[in-house]
C-alpha positions in Angstrom: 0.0 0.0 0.0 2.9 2.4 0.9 4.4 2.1 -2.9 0.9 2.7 -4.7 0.7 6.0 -2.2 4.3 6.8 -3.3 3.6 6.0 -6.9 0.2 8.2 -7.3 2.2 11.4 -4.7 5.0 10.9 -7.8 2.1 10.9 -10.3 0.4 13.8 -9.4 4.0 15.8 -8.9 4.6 15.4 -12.7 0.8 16.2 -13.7 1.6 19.4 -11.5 4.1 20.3 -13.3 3.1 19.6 -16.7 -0.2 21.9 -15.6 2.3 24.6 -14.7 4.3 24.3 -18.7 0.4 24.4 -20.0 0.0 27.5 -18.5 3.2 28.9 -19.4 2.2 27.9 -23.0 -1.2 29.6 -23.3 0.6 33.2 -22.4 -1.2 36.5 -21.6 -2.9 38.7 -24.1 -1.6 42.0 -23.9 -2.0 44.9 -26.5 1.5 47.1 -28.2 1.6 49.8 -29.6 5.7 51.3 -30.5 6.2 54.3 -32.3 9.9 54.1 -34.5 12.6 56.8 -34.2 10.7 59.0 -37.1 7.4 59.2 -35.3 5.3 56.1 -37.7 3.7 53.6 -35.6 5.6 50.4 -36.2 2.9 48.8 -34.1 -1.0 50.1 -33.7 -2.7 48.3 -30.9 -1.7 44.7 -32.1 -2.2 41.9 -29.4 0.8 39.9 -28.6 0.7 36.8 -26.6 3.6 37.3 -23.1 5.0 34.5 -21.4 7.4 35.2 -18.5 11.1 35.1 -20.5 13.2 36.3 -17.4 11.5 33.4 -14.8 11.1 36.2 -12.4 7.1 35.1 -11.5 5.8 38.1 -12.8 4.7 39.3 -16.3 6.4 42.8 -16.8 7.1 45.5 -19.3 9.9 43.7 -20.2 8.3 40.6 -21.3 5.8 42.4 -23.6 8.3 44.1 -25.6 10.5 41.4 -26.0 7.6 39.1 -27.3 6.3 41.9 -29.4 9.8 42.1 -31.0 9.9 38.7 -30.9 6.3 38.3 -32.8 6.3 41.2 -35.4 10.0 42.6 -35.7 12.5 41.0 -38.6 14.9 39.2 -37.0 13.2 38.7 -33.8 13.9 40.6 -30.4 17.6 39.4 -30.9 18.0 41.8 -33.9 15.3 44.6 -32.4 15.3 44.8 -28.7 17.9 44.9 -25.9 17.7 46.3 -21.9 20.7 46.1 -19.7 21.4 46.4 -16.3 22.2 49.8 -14.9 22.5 51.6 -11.7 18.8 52.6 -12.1 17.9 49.1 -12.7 16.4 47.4 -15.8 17.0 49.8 -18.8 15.8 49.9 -21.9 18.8 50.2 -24.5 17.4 49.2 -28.1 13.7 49.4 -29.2 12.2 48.7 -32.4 16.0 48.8 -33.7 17.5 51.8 -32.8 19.7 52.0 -29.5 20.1 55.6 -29.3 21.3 56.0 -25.2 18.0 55.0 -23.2 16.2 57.7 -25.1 12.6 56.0 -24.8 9.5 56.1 -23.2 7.1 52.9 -22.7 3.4 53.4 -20.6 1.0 51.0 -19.0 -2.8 52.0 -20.1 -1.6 55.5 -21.3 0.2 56.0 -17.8 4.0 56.6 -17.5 5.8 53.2 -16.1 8.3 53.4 -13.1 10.8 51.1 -14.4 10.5 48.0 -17.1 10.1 45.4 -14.1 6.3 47.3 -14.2 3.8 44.2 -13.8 1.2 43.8 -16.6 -2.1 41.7 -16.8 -4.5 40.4 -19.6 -5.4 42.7 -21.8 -3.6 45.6 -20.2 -1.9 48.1 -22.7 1.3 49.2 -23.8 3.1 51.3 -25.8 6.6 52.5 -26.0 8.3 55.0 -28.4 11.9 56.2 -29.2 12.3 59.9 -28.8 12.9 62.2 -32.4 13.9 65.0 -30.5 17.1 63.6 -28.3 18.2 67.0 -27.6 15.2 68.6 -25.8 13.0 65.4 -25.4 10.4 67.6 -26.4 7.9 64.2 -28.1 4.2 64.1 -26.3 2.4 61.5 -25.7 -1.4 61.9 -27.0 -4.1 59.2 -26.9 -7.8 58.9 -27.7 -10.5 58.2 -25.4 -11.3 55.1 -27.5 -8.7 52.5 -28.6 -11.0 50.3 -30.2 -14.7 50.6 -32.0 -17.1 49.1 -34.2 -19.8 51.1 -36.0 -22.5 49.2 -36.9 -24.8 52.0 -37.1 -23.7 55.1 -38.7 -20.5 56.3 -40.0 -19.6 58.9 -37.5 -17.2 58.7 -34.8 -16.3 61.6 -32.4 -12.9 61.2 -30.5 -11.2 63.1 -27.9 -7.7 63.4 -28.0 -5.3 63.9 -24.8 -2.1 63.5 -24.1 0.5 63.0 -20.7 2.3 66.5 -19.4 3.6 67.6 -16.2 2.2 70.9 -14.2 3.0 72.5 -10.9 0.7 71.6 -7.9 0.9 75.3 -6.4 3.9 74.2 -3.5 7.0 74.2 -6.6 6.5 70.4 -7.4 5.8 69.1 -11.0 3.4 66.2 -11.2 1.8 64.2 -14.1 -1.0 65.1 -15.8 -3.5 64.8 -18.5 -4.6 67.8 -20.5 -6.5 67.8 -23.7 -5.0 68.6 -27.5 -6.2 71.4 -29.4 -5.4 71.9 -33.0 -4.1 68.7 -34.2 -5.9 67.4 -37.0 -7.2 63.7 -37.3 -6.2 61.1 -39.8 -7.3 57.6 -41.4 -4.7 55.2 -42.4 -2.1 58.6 -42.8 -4.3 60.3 -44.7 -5.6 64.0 -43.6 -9.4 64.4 -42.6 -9.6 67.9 -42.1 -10.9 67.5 -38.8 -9.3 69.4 -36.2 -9.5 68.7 -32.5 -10.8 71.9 -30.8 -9.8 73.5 -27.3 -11.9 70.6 -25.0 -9.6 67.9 -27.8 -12.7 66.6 -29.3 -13.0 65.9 -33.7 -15.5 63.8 -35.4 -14.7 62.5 -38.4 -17.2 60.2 -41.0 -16.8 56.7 -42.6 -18.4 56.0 -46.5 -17.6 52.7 -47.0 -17.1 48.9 -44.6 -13.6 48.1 -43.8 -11.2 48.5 -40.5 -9.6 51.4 -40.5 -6.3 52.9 -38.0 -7.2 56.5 -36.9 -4.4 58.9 -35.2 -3.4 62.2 -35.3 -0.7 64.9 -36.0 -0.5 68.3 -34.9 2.2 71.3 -36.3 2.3 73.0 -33.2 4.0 70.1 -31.0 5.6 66.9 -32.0 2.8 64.0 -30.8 3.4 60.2 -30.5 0.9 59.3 -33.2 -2.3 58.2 -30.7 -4.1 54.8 -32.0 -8.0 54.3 -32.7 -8.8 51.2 -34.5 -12.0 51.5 -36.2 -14.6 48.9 -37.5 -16.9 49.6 -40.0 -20.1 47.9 -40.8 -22.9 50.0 -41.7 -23.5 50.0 -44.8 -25.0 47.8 -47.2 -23.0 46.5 -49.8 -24.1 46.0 -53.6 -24.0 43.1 -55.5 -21.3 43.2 -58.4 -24.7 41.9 -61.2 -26.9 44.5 -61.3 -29.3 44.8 -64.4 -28.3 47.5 -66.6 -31.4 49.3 -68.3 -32.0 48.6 -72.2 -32.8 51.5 -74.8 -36.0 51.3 -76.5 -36.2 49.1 -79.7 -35.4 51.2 -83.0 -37.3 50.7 -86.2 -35.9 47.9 -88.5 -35.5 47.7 -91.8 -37.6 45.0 -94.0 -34.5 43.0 -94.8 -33.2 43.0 -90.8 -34.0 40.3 -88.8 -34.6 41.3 -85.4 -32.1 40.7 -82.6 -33.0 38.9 -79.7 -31.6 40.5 -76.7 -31.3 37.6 -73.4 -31.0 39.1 -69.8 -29.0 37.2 -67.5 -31.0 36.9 -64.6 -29.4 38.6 -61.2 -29.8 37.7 -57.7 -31.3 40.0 -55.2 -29.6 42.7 -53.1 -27.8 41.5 -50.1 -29.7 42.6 -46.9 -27.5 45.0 -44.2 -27.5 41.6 -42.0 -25.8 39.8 -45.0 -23.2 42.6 -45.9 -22.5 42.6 -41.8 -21.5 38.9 -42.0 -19.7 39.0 -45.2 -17.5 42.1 -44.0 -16.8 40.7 -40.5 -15.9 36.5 -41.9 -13.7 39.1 -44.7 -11.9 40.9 -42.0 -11.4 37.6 -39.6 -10.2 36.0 -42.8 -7.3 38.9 -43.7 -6.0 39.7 -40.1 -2.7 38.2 -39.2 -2.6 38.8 -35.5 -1.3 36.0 -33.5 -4.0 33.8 -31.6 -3.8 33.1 -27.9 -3.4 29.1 -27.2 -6.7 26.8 -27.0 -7.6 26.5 -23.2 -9.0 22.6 -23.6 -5.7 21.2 -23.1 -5.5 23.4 -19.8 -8.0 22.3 -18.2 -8.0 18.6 -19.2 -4.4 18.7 -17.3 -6.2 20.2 -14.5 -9.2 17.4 -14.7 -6.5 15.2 -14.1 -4.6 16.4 -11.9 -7.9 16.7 -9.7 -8.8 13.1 -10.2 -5.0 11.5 -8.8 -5.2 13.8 -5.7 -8.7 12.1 -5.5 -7.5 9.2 -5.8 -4.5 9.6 -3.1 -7.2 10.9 -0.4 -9.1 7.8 -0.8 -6.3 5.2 -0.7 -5.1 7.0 2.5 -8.5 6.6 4.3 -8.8 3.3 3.1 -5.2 2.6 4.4 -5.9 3.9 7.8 -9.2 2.4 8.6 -7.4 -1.2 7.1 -4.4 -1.3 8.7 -3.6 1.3 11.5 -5.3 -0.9 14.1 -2.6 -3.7 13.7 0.3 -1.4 13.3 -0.6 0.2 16.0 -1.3 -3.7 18.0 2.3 -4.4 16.7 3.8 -2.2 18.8 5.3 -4.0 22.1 4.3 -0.5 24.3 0.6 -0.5 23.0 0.7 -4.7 23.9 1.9 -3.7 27.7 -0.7 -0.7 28.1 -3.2 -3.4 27.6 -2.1 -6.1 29.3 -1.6 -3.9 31.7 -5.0 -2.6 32.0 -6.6 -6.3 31.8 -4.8 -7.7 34.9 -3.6 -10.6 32.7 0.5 -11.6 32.2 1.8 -10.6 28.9 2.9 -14.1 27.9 -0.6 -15.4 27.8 -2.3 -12.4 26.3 0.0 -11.9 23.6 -1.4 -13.5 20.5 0.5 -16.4 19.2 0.8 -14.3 15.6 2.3 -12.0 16.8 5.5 -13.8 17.1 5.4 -14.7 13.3 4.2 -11.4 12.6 7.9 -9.8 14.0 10.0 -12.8 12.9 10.8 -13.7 16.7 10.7 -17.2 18.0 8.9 -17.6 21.6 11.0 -18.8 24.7 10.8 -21.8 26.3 11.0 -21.8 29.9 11.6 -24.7 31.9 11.2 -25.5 35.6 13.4 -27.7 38.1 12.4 -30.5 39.6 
């Protein structure tokens, strides 16, 4: 009984640790956005699956830019992405490419990180950029109030647009804060709207046609990290490629013409806004190249498992304990003498006969003189 309790305790170990690789495997969804060293967004809100590289126990900054160079740049984070060691700690000292001193900035949900050892969770957001203006570091960040829409009933979106600054709190100290952008004019996949933000940093801007679209913004009076809106359009109803063109009315023919007999292909029926909806959305699933997060079945069969040994151990303890830990506990010589001692009866008579075969010992013979 002891070796099937070892064997099912060894069992469940491995099952343990395979549910711990599983884990590791599926990875966290978090969303990047990086800005390169001439202000273009090399990423725009793309979801990239984070394991923990460094084994520290936590998911941090770190980890999502090295599996976002790891997932999207050429050459992987090896040719894109390096951090070192300093006397501040963890520092960033390539991104995207370009090692250009520590001259970056990275965020957690449009909020400036401490350090890269930051901690992230599912579905949080980051985005980091590399400074244009090294001199001065005079690059903003800007964001919209929206990161991610659908419109499904009308083409018209209206966006604010803010961005991170510092001000004085009225006692000489400069804190963080978030102050609206005025003047800078959206765009749709880099192309000028004509919509410009007023003082409050709101712009609307309007959709013709279904598709997903990346909206951000630019500004001449300060140098923005282009913000990030993707947009999903699916509004409007799309028309079939057949439709029936109309015929001119028939012209007088001479004697000797034989008529000509015209034949109209037949066409199929406008597709309803439903229809258009469902094409547009199985077209965009179809086309987007994101990376997938890992199936959770396998996860949670591990964990069924795992469950079903530790079940199993808990019973074949009980059932060891109720079987057996009356007659270990009879085999011991000290439980024998409290009982004999209790029953008023020598121990050589009221120790069982098996017991003797039991330990291996042979019983002693004693003899009396005549």
């Amino acid at each position: 009984m002891k070796k099937i309790v070892s064997v099912l305790l060894a069992l469940t170990l491995v099952l343990s640790v395979g549910v711990m690789f599983a884990c590791a495997d599926e990875g966290t969804n978090v969303y990047v956005t990086i800005a390169d060293k001439d202000g273009k967004l090399a990423l725009a809100y793309e979801p990239v699956t984070v394991t923990d590289i460094d084994s520290d126990g936590v998911l941090t900054v770190n980890d999502v830019l090295y599996a976002a160079h790891e997932q999207f740049y050429e050459g992987g984070a090896a040719a894109g992405y390096a951090t070192e060691t300093t006397k501040w700690g963890l520092s960033l000292m390539k991104l995207w490419g370009v090692a250009n001193g520590g001259s970056y900035g990275y965020l957690i949900n449009d909020v400036l990180a401490w350090s890269m050892t930051d901690s992230v969770k599912e579905n949080d957001y980051v985005a980091a950029f590399v400074y244009t203006d090294t001199d001065y570091f005079s690059d903003t960040y800007s964001f919209f109030d929206v990161k991610m829409t659908e419109l499904s009933d009308s083409g018209e979106l209206t966006l604010t647009l803010s961005k991170n600054g510092y001000e004085d709190d009225g006692t000489g100290n400069w804190v963080s804060a978030v102050k609206p952008v005025a003047n800078a004019e959206l765009t749709i996949d880099g192309e000028p709207t004509g919509a410009v933000t007023d003082a409050e940093g709101k712009a609307a801007i309007t959709f013709e046609k279904n598709g997903k679209y990346l909206v951000s913004a630019a500004s001449a009076a300060e140098k923005l990290v282009p913000p990030v809106c993707i947009v999903t359009v699916s509004c409007f109803e799309e028309s079939t490629p057949d439709e029936i063109k109309p015929t001119e009315a028939p012209t007088e023919l001479d004697e000797a013409t034989e008529p000509v007999k015209e034949t109209v292909a037949p066409t199929t029926a406008p597709a309803t806004k439903d229809q258009a909806t469902k094409d547009q959305a199985t077209k965009d699933s179809s086309s987007s190249g994101t990376p997938k997060t890992g199936d959770a079945t396998m996860l949670w069969l591990w964990i069924l498992i795992a469950a079903v040994c530790l079940c199993c151990i808990i019973i074949a303890i009980v059932i060891y304990k109720k079987k057996y830990a009356n007659k270990e506990a009879f085999r011991r010589p000290a439980d024998i003498a409290a009982v004999v001692s209790d029953s008023g009866v020598s121990a050589r008579r009221k120790r069982p006969r098996n017991l003797y075969r039991r330990s291996g010992a042979k019983p002693v013979r004693r003899y009396r003189r005549i």
